[in-house]
C-alpha positions as CSV (number, residue, x, y, z in Angstrom):
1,X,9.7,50.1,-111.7
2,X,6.4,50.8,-112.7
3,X,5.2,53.8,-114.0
4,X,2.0,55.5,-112.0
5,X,-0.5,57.8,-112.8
6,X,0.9,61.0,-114.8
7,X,4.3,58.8,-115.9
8,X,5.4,59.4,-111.8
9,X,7.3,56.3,-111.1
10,X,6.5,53.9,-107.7
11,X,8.1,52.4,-105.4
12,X,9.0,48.8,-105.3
13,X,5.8,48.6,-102.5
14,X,3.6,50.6,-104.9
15,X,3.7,53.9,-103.5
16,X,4.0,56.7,-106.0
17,X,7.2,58.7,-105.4
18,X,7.2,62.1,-103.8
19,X,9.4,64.7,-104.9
20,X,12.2,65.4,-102.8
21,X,12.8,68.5,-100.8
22,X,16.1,69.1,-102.7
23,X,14.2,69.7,-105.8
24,X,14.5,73.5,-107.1
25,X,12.3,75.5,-108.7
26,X,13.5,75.7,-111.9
27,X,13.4,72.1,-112.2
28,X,10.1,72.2,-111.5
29,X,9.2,75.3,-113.8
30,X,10.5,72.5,-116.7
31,X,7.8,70.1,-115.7
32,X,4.7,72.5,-114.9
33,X,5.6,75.5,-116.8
34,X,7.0,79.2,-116.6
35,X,4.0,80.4,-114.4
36,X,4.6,77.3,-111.6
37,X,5.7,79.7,-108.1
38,X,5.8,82.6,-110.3
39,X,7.6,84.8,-106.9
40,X,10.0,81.8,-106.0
41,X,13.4,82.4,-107.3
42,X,14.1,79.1,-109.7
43,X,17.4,78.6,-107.5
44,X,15.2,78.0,-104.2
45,X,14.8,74.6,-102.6
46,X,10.6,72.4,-102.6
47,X,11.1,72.4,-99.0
48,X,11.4,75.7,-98.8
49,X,8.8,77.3,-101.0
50,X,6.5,74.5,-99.2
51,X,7.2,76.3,-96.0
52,X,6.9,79.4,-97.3
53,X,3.2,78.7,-98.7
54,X,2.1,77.0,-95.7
55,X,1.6,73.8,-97.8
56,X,2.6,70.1,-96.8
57,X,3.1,68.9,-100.7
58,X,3.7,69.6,-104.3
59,X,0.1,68.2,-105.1
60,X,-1.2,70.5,-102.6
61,X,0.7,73.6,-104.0
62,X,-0.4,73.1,-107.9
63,X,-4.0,72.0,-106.9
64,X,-4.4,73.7,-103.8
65,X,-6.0,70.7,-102.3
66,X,-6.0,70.9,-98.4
């Protein structure tokens, strides 16, 4: 595959990847730093802290896009 924009792998139709729901927080304080969901325990789930937050995606959540 591919790599995308910001090293994200894509799919074999192009699409960039999306992170699953599974992911937990921790992993993701690896990737974006100590600071990323700073109230979010690192054992909770994406999906989870997405609901929580009212947001629909990761990109949304770091950039606040809406």
């Amino acid at each position: 595959m591919s790599k995308g924009l910001d090293g994200r792998s894509r799919d074999r139709d192009g699409e960039i990847r999306h992170k699953r729901g599974d992911t937990l927080v921790g992993t993701l304080r690896d990737t974006y730093g100590n600071g990323f969901a700073s109230g979010a325990r690192s054992d909770m789930r994406l999906d989870t802290l997405l609901k929580q937050t009212g947001t629909t995606s990761l990109s949304e959540l770091i950039h606040g896009d809406k």
